[in-house]
C-alpha positions, 0 to 999 in steps of 0.5 A: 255090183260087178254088172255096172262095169260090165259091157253090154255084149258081157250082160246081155251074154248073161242075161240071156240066161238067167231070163227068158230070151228070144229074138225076132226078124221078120220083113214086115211090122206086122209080121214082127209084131205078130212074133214079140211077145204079148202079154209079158213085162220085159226088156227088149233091144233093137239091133240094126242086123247089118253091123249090129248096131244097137239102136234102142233098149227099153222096157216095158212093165212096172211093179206095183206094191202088193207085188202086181204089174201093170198091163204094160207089156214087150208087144204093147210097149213096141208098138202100141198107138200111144207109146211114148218111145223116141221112134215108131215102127210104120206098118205102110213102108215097113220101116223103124224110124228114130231120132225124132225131131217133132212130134210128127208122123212118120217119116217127116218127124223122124231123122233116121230110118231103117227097113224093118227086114234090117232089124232084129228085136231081142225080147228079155222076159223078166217076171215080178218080183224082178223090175225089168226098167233096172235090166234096162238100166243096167244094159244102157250102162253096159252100152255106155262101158263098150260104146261110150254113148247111148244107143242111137235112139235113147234120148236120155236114161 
């Protein structure tokens, strides 16, 4: 399993062409939410635009027995009112928030933010019988190969 030792730039170079991927900016929440993908189980990533710093890599659907998937999706992981991700993007200032310290609001729960016209979100489709939570595994490990930590957002693994 030579992906394991890879960094994350190497797998993400690769990936990208093995699956489906696209890339969104925009300067609003709601413009960038009206742009990532709906309806498709994937891996995305955050990236801070300015020093291209990955922020976050998470992932959104699971595979059932009977080879289903859940109605999980990119969009609806990113920003649905009941996502359990260590950050939220805030439709009133346009801003992505992470490294949460309670379970408030925006901003006063959150430590970090970053203007979401800052940010680019690559969107990976990965379609069952593939999971998509093993690409995200592999591109934290990737993360952790070239930066020796996690992205700044990911809690844990």
């Amino acid at each position: 399993m030579p992906e394991i030792n890879n960094t994350f730039a190497a797998l993400l170079s690769s990936y990208s062409t093995i699956f489906a991927k696209s890339s969104h900016t925009h300067p609003t929440v709601a413009a960038l939410r009206a742009s990532v993908p709906k309806k498709v189980t994937g891996v995305y990533v955050i990236e801070e635009k300015t020093n291209n710093r990955i922020l976050y890599i998470g992932s959104a659907g699971k595979v059932h027995k009977g080879m289903t998937t859940g109605r999980s999706s990119i969009n609806n992981r990113m920003f649905g009112p009941a996502t359990s991700t260590p950050y939220r993007f805030d439709p009133l200032t346009n801003d992505f928030f992470y490294g949460p310290t309670t379970s408030g609001a925006p901003p006063a729960g959150y430590l970090n933010r970053v203007s979401v016209a800052n940010i680019i979100v690559h969107c990976i489709v990965v379609k069952c019988p593939k999971v998509p939570s093993v690409l995200e595994h592999l591109l934290l490990q990737g993360h952790i190969n070239q930066f020796g930590d996690l992205p700044d957002a990911n809690q844990q693994i």
